[in-house]
C-alpha positions as CSV (number, residue, x, y, z in Angstrom):
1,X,61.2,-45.7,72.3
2,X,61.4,-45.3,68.6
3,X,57.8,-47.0,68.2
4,X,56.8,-44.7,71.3
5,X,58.0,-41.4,69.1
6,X,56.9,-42.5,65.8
7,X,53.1,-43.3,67.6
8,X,53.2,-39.8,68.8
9,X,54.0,-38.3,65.9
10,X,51.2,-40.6,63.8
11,X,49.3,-39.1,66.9
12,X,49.6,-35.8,66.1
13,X,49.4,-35.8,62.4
14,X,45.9,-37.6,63.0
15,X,44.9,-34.6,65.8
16,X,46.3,-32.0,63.1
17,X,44.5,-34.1,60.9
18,X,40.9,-33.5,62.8
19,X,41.1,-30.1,64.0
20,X,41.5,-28.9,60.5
21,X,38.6,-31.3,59.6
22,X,36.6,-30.1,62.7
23,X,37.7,-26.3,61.5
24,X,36.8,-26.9,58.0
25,X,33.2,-28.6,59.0
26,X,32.9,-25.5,61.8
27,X,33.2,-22.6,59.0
28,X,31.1,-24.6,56.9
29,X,28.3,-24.8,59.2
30,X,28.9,-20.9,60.4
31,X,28.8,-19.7,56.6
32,X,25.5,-21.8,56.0
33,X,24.1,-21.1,59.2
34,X,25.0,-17.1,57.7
35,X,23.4,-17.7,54.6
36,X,20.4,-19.1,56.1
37,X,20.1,-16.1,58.5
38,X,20.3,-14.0,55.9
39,X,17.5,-15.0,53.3
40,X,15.5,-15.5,56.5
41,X,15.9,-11.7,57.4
42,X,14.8,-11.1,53.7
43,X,12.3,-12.9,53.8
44,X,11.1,-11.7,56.7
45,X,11.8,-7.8,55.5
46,X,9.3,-8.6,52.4
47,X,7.1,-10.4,54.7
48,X,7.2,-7.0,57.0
49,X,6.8,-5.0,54.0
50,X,3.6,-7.3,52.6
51,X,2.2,-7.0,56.6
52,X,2.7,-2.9,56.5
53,X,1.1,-2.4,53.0
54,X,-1.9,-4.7,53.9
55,X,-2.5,-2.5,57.5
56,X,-2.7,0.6,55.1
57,X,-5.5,-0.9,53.6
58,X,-6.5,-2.2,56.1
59,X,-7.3,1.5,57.9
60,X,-9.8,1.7,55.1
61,X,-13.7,0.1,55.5
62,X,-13.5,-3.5,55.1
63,X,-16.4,-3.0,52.5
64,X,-15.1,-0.4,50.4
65,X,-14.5,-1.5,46.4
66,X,-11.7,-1.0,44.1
67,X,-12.1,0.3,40.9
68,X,-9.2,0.6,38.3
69,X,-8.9,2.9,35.1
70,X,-5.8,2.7,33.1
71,X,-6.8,5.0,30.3
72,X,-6.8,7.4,33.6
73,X,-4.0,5.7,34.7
74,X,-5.4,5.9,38.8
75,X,-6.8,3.4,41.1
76,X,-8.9,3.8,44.2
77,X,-11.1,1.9,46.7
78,X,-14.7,3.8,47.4
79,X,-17.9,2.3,50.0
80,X,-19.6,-0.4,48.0
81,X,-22.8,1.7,48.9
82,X,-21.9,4.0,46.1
83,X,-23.4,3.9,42.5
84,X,-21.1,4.2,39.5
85,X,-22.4,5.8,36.5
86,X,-24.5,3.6,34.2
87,X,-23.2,2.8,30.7
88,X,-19.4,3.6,31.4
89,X,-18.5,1.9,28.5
90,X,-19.5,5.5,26.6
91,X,-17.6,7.3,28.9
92,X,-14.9,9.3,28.0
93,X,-11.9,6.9,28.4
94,X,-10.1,7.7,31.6
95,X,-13.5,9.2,33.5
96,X,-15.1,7.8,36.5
97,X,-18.3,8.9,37.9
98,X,-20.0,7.6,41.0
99,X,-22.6,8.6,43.6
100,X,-24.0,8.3,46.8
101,X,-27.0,6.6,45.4
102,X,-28.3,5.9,41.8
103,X,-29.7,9.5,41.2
104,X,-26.3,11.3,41.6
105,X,-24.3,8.9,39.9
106,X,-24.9,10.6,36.2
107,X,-25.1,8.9,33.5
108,X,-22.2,8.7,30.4
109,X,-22.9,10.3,27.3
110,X,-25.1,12.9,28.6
111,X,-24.9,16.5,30.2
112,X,-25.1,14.5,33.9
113,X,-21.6,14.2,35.1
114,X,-23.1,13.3,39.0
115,X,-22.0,13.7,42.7
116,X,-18.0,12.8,42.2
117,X,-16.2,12.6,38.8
118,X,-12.2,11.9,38.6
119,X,-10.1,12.0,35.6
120,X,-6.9,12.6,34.2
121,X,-5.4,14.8,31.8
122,X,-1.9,15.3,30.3
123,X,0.5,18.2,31.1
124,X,0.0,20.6,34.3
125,X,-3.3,22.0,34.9
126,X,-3.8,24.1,38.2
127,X,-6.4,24.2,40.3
128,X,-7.8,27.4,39.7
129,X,-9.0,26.8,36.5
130,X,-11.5,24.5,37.7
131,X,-13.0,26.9,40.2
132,X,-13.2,30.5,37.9
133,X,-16.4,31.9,36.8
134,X,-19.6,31.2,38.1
135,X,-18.5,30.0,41.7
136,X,-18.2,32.1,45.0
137,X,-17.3,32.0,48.0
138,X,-14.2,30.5,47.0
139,X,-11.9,29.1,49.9
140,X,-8.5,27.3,49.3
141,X,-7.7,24.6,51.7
142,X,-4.1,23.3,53.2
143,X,-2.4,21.5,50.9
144,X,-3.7,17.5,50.9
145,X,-1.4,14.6,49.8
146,X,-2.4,11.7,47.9
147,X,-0.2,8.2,47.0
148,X,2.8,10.2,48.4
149,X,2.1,14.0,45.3
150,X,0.9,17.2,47.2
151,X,-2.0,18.4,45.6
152,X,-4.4,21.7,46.1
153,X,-8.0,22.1,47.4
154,X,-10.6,24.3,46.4
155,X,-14.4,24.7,47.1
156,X,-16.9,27.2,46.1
157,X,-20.2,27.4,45.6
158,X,-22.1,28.0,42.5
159,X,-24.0,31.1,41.3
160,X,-25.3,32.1,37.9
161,X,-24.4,29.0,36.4
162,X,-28.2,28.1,35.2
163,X,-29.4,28.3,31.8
164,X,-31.6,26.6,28.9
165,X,-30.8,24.9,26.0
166,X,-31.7,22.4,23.5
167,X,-31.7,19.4,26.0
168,X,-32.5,21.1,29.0
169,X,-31.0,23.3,31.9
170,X,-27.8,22.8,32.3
171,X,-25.3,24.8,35.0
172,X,-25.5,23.8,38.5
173,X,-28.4,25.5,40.8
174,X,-27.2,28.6,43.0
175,X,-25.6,27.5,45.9
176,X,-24.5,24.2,45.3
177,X,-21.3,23.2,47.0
178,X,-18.4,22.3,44.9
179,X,-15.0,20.5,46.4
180,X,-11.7,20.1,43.8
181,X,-9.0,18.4,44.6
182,X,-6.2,17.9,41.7
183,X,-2.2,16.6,41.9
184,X,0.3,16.9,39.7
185,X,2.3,13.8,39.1
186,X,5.5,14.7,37.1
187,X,6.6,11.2,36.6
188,X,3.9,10.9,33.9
189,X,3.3,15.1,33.2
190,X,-0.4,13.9,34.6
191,X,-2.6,16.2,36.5
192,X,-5.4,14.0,38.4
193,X,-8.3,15.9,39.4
194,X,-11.5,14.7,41.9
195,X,-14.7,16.9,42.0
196,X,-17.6,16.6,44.1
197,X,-20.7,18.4,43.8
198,X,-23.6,18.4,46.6
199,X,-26.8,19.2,45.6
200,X,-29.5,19.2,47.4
201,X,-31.3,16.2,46.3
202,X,-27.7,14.2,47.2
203,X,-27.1,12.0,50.0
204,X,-24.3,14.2,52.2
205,X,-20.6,11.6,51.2
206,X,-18.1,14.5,51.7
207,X,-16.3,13.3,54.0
208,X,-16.1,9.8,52.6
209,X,-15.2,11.5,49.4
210,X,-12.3,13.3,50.8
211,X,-11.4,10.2,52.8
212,X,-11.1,8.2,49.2
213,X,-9.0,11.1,47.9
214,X,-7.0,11.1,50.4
215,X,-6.4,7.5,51.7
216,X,-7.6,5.4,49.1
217,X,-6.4,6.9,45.3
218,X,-3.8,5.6,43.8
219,X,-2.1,7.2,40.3
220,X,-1.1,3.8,38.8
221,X,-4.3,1.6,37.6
222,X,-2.0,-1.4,36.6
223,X,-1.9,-2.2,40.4
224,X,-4.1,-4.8,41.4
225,X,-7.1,-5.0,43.7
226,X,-5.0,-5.6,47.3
């Protein structure tokens, strides 16, 4: 009897024994399996967030370019079938000119700006200073949005711009059409303005301008091509 009560008790110390053993190894494996789950969901929550930044870029043309400017301080993407400006090096730092085609891209250190500059300046500058004297038919457009800033929108067209002078005519010819957008970013006291001018002797890229304004500009040019 005695041996038959002390083996039950040995018995039951040894079951205590294991269930705590068995509870021990069970929270063990519940807080790793926890863990596990959880830097799984992050990972998977960057993953999501690397998928959902490559579809926005995605929505653009698979062979638009990107083109940095960090004296600008922007970024954007633009159809490889457009022409920067030759010799950018003599630019002014933090200007970007491109065109449809090599004779309305301009050319740096000259009067020749060409089809679509954009630059940035510091402080606020508003929108109608860019479209003031020697422009009509001036028309101000809902307000666009670009890399997440409101902006304005402005066109016009030109008239009495035109004269001579030492090198040449300068002034755009009556009637060319003339689109501004600008944004304000007051994280940097930036204003970022893109023009686009359409002469006649320019292939028609309005729309793929204000697409690139629109979709594809960015106001940080330390970000990498995507």
């Amino acid at each position: 009897m005695k041996n038959h009560r002390g083996f039950t008790v040995i018995e039951g110390l040894l079951i205590f024994i294991v269930l705590a053993m068995l509870g021990g190894l069970g929270w063990f494996v519940y807080s790793s399996n926890s863990k596990t789950s959880k830097t799984l969901n992050d990972a998977d929550a960057a993953n999501n967030s690397t998928i959902q930044y490559a579809r926005r870029r995605a929505s653009l043309p698979s062979d638009w370019v990107w083109y940095g400017n960090r004296e600008g301080d922007f970024a954007l993407y633009h159809p490889s079938s457009w022409v920067r400006a030759s010799n950018l090096e003599n630019c002014t730092p933090g200007l970007f000119m491109v065109g449809g085609n090599e004779d309305s891209a301009g050319k740096c250190a000259t009067e020749s700006f060409g089809q679509i500059t954009v630059y940035s300046q510091e402080g606020v500058h508003t929108i109608e200073s860019e479209l003031r004297a020697g422009y009509t038919n001036v028309v101000r457009h809902d307000a666009p949005t670009a890399d997440g800033i409101i902006g304005a929108k402005m066109s016009g067209e030109a008239i009495d711009q035109q004269q001579e002078s030492e090198i040449g005519t300068t002034g755009l010819p009556d009637g060319t059409e003339v689109t501004v957008y600008i944004f304000y970013d007051p994280d940097d006291n930036r204003t970022y303005t893109a023009t686009y001018k359409q002469l006649d002797s320019y292939p028609d890229i309005l729309s793929d301008f204000d697409r690139m304004v629109t979709d594809a500009l960015r106001f940080e040019s330390s970000i990498a091509a995507d």
